[in-house]
C-alpha positions in Angstrom: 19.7 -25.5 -9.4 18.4 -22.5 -7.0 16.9 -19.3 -8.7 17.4 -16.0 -6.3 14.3 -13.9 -6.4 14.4 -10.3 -4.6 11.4 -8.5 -4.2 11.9 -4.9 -4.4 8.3 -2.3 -3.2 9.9 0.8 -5.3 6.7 2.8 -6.3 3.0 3.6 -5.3 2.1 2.4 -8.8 4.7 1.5 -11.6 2.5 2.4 -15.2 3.5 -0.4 -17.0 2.8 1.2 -20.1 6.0 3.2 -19.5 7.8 -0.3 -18.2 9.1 -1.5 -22.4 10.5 2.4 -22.9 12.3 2.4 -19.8 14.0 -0.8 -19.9 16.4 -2.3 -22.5 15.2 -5.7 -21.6 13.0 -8.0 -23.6 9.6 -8.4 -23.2 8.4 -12.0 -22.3 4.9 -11.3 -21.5 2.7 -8.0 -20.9 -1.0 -7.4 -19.3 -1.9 -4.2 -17.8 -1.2 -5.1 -14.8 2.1 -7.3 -15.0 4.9 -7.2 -17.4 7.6 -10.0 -17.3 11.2 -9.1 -19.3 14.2 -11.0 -19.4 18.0 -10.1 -20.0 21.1 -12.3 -19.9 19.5 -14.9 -17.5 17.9 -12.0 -15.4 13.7 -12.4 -15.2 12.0 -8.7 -14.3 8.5 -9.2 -12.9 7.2 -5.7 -13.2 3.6 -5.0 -11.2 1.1 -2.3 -11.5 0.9 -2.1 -7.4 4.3 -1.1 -7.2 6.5 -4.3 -6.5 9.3 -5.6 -8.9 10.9 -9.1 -8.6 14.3 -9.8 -9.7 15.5 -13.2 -10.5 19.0 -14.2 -10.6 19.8 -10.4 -10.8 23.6 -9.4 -10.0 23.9 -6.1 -7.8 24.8 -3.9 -10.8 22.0 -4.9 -13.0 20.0 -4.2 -10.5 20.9 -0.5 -9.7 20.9 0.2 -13.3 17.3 -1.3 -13.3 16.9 1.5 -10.8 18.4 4.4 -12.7 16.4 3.4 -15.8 13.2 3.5 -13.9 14.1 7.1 -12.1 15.3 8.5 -15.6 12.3 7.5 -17.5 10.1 9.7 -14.7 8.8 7.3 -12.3 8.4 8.3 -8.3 10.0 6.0 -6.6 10.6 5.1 -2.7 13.7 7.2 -1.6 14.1 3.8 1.0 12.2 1.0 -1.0 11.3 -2.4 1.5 13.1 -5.8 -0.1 12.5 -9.5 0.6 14.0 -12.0 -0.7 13.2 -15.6 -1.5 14.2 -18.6 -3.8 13.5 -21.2 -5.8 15.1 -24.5 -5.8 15.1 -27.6 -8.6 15.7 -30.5 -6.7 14.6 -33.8 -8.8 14.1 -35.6 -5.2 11.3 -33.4 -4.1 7.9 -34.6 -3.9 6.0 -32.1 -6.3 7.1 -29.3 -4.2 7.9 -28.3 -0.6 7.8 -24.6 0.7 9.5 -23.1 3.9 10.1 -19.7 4.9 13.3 -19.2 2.8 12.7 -20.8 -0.2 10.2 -23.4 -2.0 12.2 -26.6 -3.3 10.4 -28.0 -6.8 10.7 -31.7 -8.4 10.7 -29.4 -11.4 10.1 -26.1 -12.5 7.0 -26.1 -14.5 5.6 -23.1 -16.0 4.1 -20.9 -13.9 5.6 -22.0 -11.3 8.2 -19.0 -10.9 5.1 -16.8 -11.9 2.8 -17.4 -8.9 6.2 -17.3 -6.6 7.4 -13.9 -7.8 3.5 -12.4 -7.2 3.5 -14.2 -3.8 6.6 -12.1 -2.8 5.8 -8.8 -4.3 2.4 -9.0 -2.5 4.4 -9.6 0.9 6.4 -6.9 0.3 3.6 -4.1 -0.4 1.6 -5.0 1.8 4.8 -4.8 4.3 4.7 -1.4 3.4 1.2 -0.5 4.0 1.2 -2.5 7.2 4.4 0.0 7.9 2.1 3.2 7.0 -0.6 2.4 9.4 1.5 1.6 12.4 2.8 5.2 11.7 -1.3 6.2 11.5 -2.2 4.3 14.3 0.5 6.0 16.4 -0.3 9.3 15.6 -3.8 8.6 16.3 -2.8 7.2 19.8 -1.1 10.8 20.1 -4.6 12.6 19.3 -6.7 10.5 21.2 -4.3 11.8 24.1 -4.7 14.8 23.4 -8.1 14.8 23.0 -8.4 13.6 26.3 -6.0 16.2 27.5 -7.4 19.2 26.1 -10.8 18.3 24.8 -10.0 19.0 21.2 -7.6 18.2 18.6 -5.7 20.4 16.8 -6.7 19.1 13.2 -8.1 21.3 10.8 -11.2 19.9 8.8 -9.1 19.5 5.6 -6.4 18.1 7.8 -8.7 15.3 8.8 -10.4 15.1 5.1 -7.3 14.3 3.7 -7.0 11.6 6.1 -10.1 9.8 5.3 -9.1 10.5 1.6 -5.6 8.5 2.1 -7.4 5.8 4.3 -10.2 5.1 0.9 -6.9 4.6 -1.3 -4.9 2.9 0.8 -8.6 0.2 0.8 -8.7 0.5 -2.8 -5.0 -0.2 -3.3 -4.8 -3.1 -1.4 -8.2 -5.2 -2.7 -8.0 -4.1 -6.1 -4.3 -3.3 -6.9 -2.3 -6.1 -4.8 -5.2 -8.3 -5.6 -4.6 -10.5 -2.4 -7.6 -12.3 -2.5 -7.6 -13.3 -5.8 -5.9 -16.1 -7.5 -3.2 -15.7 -10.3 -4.6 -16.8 -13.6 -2.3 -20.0 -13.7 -3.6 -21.5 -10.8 -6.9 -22.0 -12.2 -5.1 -24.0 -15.3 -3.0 -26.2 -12.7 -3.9 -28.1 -9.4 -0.4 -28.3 -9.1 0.4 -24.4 -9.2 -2.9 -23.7 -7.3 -1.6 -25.8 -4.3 1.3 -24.4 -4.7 -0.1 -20.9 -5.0 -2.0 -21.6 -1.3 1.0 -23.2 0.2 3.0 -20.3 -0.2 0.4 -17.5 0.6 -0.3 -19.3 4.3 3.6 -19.3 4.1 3.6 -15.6 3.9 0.5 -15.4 5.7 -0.9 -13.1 3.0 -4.6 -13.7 4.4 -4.0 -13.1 8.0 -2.2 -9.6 7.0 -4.8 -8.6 4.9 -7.1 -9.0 7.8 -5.0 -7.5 10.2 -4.8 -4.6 7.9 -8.3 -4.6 8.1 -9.0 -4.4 11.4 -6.8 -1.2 11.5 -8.7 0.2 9.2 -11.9 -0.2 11.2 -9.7 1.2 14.1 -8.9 4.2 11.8 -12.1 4.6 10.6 -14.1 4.5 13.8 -11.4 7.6 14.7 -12.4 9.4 11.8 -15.8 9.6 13.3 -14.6 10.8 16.7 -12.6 13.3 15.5 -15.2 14.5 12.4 -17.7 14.7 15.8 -14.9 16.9 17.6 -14.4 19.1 14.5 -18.6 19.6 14.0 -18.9 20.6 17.9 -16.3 23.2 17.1 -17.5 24.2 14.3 -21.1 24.5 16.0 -19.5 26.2 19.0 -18.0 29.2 16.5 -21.6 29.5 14.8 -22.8 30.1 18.2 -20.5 32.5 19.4 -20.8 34.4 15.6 -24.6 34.5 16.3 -24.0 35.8 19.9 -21.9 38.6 19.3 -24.0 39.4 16.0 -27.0 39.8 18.2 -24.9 42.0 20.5 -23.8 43.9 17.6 -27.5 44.2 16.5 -28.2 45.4 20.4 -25.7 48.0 20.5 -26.8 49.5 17.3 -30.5 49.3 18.8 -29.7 51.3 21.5 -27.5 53.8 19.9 -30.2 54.7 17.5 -32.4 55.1 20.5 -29.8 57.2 22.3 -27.6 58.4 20.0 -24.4 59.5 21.5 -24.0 63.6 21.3 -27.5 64.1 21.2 
């Protein structure tokens, strides 16, 4: 028997609070962080980070999943990232054996479908943010350039402020709200579903993307300072020419008291 899981990243954040009033499905488990619901054979896997996995959802459910969610208020993705995966019950199987398409099972312990749907919606945001700093990194390339170029940047301080204030949630989002480099609470019940659990995040290379991610954020990071550095020297250069022209000021009215003009 294979199970189709589709991983949908819809939202920033999905308040799972809201999750029960929204939906029409019932609740299987809830946390603050993950709700699971169930309708008609259809599993939900609700997370706060922002993913949803649907198993063994038809097309329609799954747009009306959609409108539910909209109608009850939440922001999501105008062009949500998908990836899908699935789960296979195949008695001849040797505990289990995971490939880039699916992950075939002797048998479907519980759990099991648990730490596969958190795999997947962690590939997916992190997909997205790995998405979002290719666009960052890009547009830094295009300041650097014209840094060199002109020998400035045309960034206002708040501009760059709110940079550095995306960059710091964008960190915090991906330690703390994906959680990728922590374990799923089952897999410290279960050598099986903990070898599982590993199996399939080398299989997404959920490590390796994390670090990536990192190393672009050092990349941003170390920008931040160059362009902080540009925007001080600016601002340093104004403060000089205010001073200059207020000593000038102060000149002029020196010497016009001195010799007043029409005197």
């Amino acid at each position: 028997m294979a199970h189709r899981l589709k991983a949908i990243y819809i939202a920033k954040e999905l308040p799972i609070s809201k999750l029960k009033r929204a939906l029409d499905f019932s609740e299987v488990s809830l946390t603050r962080e993950t709700a699971v619901y169930r309708l008609d054979g259809t599993v939900l896997y609700a997370y706060s980070f922002g993913s949803i996995v649907l198993v063994d959802c038809p097309a329609d459910r799954e747009n009306e999943v959609f409108a539910k969610l909209a109608a009850a208020g939440m922001m999501l993705k105008e062009r949500p990232l998908t990836e899908e995966y699935s789960v296979i019950e195949d008695p001849k199987a040797r505990n289990f054996a995971v490939s880039s398409s699916c992950v075939a099972v002797r048998k479907l312990e519980q759990g099991m479908m648990k730490v596969v749907a958190r795999v997947l919606a962690q590939s997916v945001a992190l997909e997205s943010y790995e998405e979002e700093f290719d666009r960052i990194e890009e547009r830094f390339t295009e300041l650097n350039q014209e840094l060199e170029r002109r020998g400035r940047i045309g960034l206002s301080s708040r501009e760059v402020m709110r940079m550095i204030a995306r960059n710091n949630t964008v960190v915090k989002e991906i330690v703390s709200g994906i959680g990728v480099l922590d374990k799923p609470e089952s897999a410290w019940d279960s050598q099986l579903i903990d070898a599982l659990h590993d199996k399939l995040s080398d299989e997404f290379e959920l490590q390796e993307r994390f670090q990536n991610l990192d190393s672009k954020i050092d990349f941003v990071q170390e920008n931040y300072k160059v362009f902080l550095e540009s925007l001080r020297s600016r601002y340093e250069a104004k403060l000089e020419w205010i001073i200059i022209i207020l000593i000038a000021l102060e000149i002029i009215l020196f010497v016009y008291d001195l010799f007043p003009f029409g005197g």
